[in-house]
N, C-alpha and C positions, 0 to 999 in steps of 0.2 A: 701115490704122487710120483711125479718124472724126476728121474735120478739126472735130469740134466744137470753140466755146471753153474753155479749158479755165476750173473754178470760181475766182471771186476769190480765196476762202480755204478752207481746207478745215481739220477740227479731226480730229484720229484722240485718239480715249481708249483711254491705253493704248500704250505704247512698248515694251513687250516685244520680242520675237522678231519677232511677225508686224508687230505696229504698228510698232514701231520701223525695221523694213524698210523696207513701205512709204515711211515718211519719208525715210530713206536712194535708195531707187528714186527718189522724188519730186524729190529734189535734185539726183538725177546724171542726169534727164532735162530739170535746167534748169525747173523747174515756176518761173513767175513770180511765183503768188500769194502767198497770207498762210499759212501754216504754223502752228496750235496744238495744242501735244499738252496731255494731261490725266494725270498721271501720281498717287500714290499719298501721296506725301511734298516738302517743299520741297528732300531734299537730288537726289531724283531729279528736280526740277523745273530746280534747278541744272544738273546732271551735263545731260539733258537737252540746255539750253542751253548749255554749254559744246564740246558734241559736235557741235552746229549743227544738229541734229535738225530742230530747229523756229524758230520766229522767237519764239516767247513757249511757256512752260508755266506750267499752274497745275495748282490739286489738286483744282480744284472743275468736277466736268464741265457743269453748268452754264454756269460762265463761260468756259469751252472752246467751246463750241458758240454762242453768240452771236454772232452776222454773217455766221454761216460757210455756205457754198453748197453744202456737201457734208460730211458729218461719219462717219466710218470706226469703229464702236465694236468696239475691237480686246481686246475682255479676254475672262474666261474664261465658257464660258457659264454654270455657274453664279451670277452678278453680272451678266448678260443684264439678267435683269429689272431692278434696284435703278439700274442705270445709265442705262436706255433712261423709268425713270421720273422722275429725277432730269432726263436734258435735256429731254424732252417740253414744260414749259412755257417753256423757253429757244429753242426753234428758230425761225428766220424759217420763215414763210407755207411758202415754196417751198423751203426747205432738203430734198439728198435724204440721208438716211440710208440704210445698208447694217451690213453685219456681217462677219465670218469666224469664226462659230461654229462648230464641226465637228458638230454637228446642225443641224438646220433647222425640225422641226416645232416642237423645244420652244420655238426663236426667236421664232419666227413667231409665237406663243402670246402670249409676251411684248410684242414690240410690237403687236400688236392691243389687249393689254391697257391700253399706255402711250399711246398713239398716238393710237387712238380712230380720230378723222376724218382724221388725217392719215397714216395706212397706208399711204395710195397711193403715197407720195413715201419707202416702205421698199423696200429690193429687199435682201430674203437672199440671201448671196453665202459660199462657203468657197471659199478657196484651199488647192490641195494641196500643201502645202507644209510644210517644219519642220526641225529639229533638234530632237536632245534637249537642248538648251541652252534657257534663259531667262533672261529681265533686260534692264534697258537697255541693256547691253552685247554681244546675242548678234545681233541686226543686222546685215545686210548687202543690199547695193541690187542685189543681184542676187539673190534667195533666190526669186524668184517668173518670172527669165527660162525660159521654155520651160517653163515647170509648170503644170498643169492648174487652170482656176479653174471652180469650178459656182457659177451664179446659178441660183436655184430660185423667181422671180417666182409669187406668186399671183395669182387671177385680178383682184386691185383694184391692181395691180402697175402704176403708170404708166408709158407709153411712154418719155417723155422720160426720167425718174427713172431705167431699167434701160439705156436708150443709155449716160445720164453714168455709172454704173457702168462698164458694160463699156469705158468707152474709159478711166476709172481704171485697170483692168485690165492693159488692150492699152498702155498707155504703162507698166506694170513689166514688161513680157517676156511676160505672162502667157497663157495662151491658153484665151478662156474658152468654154463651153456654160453650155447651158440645160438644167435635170432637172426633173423634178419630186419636192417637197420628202420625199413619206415614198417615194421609191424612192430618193432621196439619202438618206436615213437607213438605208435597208437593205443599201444598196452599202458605207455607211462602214461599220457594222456589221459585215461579212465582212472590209472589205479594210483598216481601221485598228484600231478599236476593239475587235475579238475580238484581235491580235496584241497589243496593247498588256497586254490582260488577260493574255495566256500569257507573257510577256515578266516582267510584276510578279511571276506568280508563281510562276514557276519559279525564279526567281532568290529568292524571299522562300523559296520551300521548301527550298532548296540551305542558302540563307543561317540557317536552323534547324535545321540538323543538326548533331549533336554534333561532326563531325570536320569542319565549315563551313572553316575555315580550310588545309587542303590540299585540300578540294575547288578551291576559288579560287588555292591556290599553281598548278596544275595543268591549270588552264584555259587554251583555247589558242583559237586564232583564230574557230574555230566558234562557241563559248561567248560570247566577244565580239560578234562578228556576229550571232549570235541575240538575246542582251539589251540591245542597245545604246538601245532604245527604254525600259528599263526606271532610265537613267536621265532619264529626264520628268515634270516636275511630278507628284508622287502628288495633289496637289487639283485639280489641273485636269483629269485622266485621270480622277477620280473621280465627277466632273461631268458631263463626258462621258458615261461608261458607264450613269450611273445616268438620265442626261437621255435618252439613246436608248436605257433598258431592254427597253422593246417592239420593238425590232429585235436587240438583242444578244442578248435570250436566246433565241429560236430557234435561232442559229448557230450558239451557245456550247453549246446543246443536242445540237446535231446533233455537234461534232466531240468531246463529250466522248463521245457512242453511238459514237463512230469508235475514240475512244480507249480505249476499252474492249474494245470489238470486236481491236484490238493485241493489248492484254493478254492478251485469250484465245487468239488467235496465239502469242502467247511464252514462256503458260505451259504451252499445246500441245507446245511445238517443233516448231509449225507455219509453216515456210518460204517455204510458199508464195502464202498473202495479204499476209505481209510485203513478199516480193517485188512483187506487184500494187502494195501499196499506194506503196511507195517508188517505184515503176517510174510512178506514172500520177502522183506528186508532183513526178520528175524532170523526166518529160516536160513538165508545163505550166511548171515553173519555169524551165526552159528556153527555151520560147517565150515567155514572158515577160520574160525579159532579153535574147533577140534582140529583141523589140521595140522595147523601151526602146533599145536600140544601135541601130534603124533597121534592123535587119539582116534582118529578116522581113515579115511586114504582121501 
């Protein structure tokens, strides 16, 4: 890990899940500085402080980011923009800002937009990371130990600005790379953002059906396991999907041609694509959680 210093104060907007972690990591690593969160309402500004989250909360991201050496904007990206405009004229000279939007292009967008001249000192960052929990309350200082974090630096991306990120990073457990921003949008696209969409609506299709309620008496582990994502913010998922549209729907394309192609298997009583298909879905899922277990490369 870089023995840089670490920032005086740092401001995160936004204690939710991811932000509110953060702050939780940040404390149980002993961070010295100044702690300000920016939260939504006075009662969550309390709650907040009570929790010890932060050293001060307010409700105005403005006065959140004021002196601060590093400022984390941890909300959902649809509100990217509206926030990232909001602190622009509040920030020191050299303050570095970052993100954990789970897109990147439309981010990036945004603070160019807000930002202007001072872009350089952004480094777009998403943490892979989550629960289907939310609120001030769904936190915890370890939710980002040994979990993937992608910084997607442009090319007006300052040196020093993407070190002090990453060693944010490297001091919650995190273990971070570098992608580039629309190949990070097409990877989330495949590997969060298209499950999220079959997750809502499988479970919304289930959930309008006339005999809905012994479907769900009857559900058993699988069914759980499948839609556990489908309790997640519907506006923030919403945001998401519609903010990385030119990468979801390609994918969303392709497996609904796949899903089709089943059907014509099954209305067949055709056995044997079935089998292929389950059989080459097995396998990679498979090598998939041996890896995750260490147990493979």
């Amino acid at each position: 890990m870089s023995s840089r210093p670490e920032p005086e104060s740092i401001a995160i907007i936004g204690l939710g899940l991811i932000g509110g972690s953060i702050a939780r990591g940040l404390r149980a690593d002993n961070y010295r500085g100044r702690l300000v969160g920016c939260v939504t309402t006075s009662d969550h500004a309390e709650r907040a402080c009570a929790l010890g989250l932060v050293d001060a909360a307010v409700t105005d991201p403005a006065d959140a980011v004021r002196g601060a050496s590093l400022v984390v904007v941890a909300v959902p990206v649809g509100a990217m923009a509206a926030v990232l405009a909001d602190i622009a004229p509040a920030l020191a000279p050299d303050a570095v800002v970052t993100d954990v939007g789970s897109t990147k292009l439309s981010v990036i967008a945004d603070a160019k937009a807000a930002l202007g001249a001072g872009i350089g000192r952004f480094v777009p960052g998403h943490p892979i990371a989550g629960t289907e929990h939310s609120g001030i309350d769904a936190g915890f200082a370890t939710l980002y130990r040994d979990r993937r974090v992608i910084l997607t630096p442009t090319p007006e991306t300052d040196a020093d600005a993407l070190a002090t990120v990453e060693t944010l990073w490297q001091r919650l457990g995190g273990r971070v790379s570098e992608m580039d921003p629309a190949h990070h949008d097409e990877v989330l696209a495949a590997t969060s953002h298209l499950p999220h969409v079959l997750a809502f609506a499988l479970v919304d299709t289930l959930a309008r059906m006339a005999e809905r309620t012994e479907i769900f008496d009857y559900a058993a582990g699988g069914f759980a396991d499948f839609t556990r994502i489908a309790s997640s913010d519907p506006q923030l998922w919403s945001d998401i999907v519609t903010a990385n549209a030119s990468a979801v729907l390609p994918v969303l394309e392709r497996y609904i041609g796949d899903l089709e192609a089943l059907r014509g298997a099954i209305a067949a009583g055709d056995k044997e694509p079935l089998e292929a298909s389950f059989g080459r879905a097995k396998h990679a899922r498979d090598r998939f959680t041996q890896s995750r277990n260490g147990t493979s490369e």
